[in-house]
C-alpha positions in Angstrom: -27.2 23.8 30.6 -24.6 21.4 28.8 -24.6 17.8 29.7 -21.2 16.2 31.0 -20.9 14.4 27.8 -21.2 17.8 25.5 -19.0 19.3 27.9 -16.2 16.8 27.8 -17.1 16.8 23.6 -16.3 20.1 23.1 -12.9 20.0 25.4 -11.9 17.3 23.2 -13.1 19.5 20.2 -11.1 22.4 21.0 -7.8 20.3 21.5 -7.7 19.0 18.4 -8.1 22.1 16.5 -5.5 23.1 18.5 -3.5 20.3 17.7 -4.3 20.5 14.2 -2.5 24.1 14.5 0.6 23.0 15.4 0.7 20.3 12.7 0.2 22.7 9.8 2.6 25.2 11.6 5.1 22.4 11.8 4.7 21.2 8.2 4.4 25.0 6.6 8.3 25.6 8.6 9.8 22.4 7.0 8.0 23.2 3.5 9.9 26.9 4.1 13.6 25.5 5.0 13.4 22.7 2.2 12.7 25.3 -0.1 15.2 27.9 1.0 18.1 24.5 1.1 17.0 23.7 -2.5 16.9 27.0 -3.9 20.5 27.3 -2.4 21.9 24.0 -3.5 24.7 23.9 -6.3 23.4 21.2 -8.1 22.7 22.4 -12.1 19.3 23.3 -13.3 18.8 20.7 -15.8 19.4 17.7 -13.2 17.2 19.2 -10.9 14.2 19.8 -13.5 11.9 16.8 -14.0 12.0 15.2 -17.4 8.9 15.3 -19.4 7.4 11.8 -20.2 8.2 10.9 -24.3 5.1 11.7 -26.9 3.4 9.8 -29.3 4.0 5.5 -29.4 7.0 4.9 -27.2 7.8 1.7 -28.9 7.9 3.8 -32.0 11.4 3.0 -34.2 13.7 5.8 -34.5 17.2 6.6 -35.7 20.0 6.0 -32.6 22.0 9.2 -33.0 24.8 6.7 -31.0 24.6 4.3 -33.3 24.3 3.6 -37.3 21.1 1.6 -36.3 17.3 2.4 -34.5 16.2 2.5 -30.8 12.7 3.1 -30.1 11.2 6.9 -28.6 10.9 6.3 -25.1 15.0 5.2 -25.3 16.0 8.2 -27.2 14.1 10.2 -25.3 15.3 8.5 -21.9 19.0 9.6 -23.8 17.9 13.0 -25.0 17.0 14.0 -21.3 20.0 11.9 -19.7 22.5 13.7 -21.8 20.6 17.4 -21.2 20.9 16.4 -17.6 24.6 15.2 -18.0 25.7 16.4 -20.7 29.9 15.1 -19.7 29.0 11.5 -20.7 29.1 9.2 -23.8 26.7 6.8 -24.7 26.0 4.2 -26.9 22.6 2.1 -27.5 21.9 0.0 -30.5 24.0 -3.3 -30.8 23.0 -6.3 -32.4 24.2 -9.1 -30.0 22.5 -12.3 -31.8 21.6 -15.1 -29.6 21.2 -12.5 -26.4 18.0 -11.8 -24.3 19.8 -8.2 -23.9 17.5 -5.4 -24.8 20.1 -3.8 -26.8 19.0 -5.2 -30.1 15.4 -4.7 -29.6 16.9 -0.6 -29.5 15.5 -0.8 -25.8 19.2 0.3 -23.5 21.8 2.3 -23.6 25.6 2.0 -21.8 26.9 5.0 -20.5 30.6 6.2 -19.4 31.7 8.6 -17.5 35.1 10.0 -18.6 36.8 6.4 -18.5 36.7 4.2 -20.8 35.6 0.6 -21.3 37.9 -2.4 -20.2 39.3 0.4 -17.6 37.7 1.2 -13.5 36.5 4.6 -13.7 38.7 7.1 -11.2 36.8 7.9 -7.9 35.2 11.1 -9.7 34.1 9.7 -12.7 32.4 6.8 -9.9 31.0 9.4 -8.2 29.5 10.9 -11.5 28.6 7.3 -12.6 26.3 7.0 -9.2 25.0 10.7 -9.9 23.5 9.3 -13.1 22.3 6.3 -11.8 20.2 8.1 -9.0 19.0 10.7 -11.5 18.0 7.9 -13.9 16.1 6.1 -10.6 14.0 9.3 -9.1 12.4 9.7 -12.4 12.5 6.0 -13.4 8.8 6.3 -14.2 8.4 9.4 -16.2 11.3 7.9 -18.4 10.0 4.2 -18.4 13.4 2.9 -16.7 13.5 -1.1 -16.8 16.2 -1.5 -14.2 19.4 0.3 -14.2 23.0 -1.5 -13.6 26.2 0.4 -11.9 29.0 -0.6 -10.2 28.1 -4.1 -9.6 24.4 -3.0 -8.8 21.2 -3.3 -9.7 17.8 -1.8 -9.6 14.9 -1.8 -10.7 11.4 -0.1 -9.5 9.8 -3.3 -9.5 12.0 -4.4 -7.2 12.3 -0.7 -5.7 11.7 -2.4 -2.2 15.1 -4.1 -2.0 17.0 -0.8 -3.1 20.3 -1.9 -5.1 21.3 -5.4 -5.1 24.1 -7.0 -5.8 24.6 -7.8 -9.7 25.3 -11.0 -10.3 25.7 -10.9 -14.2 22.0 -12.5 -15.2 23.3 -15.1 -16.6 24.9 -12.9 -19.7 28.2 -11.7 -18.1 31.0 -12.3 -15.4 30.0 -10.4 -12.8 33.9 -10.4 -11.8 34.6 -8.6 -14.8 34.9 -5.1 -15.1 32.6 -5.1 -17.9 30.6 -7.9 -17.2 30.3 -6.5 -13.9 29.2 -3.1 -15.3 32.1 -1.2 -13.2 33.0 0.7 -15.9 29.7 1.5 -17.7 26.1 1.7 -16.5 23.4 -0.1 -18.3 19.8 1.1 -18.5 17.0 -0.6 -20.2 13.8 1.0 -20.7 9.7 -0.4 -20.2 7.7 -0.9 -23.9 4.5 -0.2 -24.4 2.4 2.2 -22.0 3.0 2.8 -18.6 1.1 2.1 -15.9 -1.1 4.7 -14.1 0.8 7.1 -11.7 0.3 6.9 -7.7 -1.7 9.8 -6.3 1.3 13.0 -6.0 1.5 13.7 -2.2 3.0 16.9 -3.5 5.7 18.9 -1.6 5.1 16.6 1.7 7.0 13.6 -0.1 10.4 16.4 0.1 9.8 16.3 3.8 12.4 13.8 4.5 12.6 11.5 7.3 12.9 14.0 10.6 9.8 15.9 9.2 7.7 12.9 8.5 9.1 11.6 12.3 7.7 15.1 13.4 4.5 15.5 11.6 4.1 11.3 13.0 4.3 12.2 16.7 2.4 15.3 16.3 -0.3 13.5 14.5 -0.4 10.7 17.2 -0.7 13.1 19.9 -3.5 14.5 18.4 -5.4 10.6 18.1 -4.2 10.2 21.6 -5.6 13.4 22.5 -8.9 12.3 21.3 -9.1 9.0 22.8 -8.3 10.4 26.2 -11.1 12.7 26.1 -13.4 10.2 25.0 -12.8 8.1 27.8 -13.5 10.8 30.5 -16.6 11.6 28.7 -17.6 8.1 29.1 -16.2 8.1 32.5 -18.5 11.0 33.2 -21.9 10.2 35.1 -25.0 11.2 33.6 -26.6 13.9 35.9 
């Protein structure tokens, strides 16, 4: 004959494996619809595919196929996949700018535009396109070994990922009132050197959830701890025969 502690043990037992159904039920439906939504999306293949991280030294010298001068391979690979991803805008990299701490000398950044031209507020497309980029350029910021990006008066950078995009306020180099300076009419990306740091564990297809799954799988999963400590205090409750 059971004990009223083994008893109450086993009710709890049996809640949270159900519990632990409804979970996986839950998360394997908003896996399913994700899926079907993405595979349905009208978005092009090539900005959807994740860019492969650049081989051999990244700090390596290259030719600039923008320029007459040399970037190094992580920035013409960051161009090579922006461009395959994008492939309606112009870019240039290299520039000397002497007595600069910009990162275009050192053949670590690129500019990009997006139809317009410099001197010149993009039209509300090419904006659009412009913002397109830049959130392309920040979701695989660490495969490509992104620095921080500039837009449309904005900046970001993964070290600062917390803050999301600030407010540019020219760093000291340009007039953030300008539409160059203030990089309305061109997006700047600078890019790490040397190796990158080792990646966060993938959490895999849950991280595509999105907020109303996570909400979901949050309140199913505290159920389930609430569940448990309920039980456990009956079973404590429970007089010993």
């Amino acid at each position: 004959m059971r004990s009223p502690q083994v008893a109450g043990w086993l009710v709890v037992a049996r809640r949270l494996a159900r519990s632990l159904v409804v979970v996986a039920a839950v998360v394997l439906a908003l896996l399913t619809a994700q899926g079907a939504a993405a595979a349905h999306a009208a978005v092009p293949l090539a900005a959807t595919a994740e860019p492969a991280p650049v081989e051999g030294d990244p700090d390596e010298m290259v030719d600039d196929p923008t320029t007459d001068g040399e970037v190094t391979a992580r920035t013409r690979h960051l161009l090579e996949a922006t461009t395959t991803a994008f492939p309606e805008t112009s870019w240039y990299c290299f520039a000397p700018r002497p007595g600069t701490t910009s990162e275009h000398p050192l053949g670590r950044a690129c500019d990009g535009t997006f139809g317009n031209v410099y001197g010149e507020r993009p039209t509300p497309g090419q904006r659009d396109l412009g913002w397109e980029v830049a959130g392309w350029l920040q979701e695989h910021a660490r495969v490509l070994g992104v620095q921080y990006v500039i837009w449309d008066g904005r900046i970001w950078s993964p070290r600062r990922d917390a803050e999301g995009w600030r407010p540019y306020d020219g760093g000291g180099l340009h007039d953030p009132d300008d539409v160059t300076g203030g990089h309305l009419d061109h997006l700047h990306v600078s890019v790490r050197e040397g190796e990158l740091p080792p990646a966060l564990p993938d959490l895999g297809d849950l991280r595509d959830l999105g907020g109303g799954g996570w909400l979901v799988v949050v309140l199913l999963g505290g159920g389930v701890v609430a569940g448990l400590l309920a039980g456990a205090r009956r079973s404590r409750r429970t007089p010993a025969p």
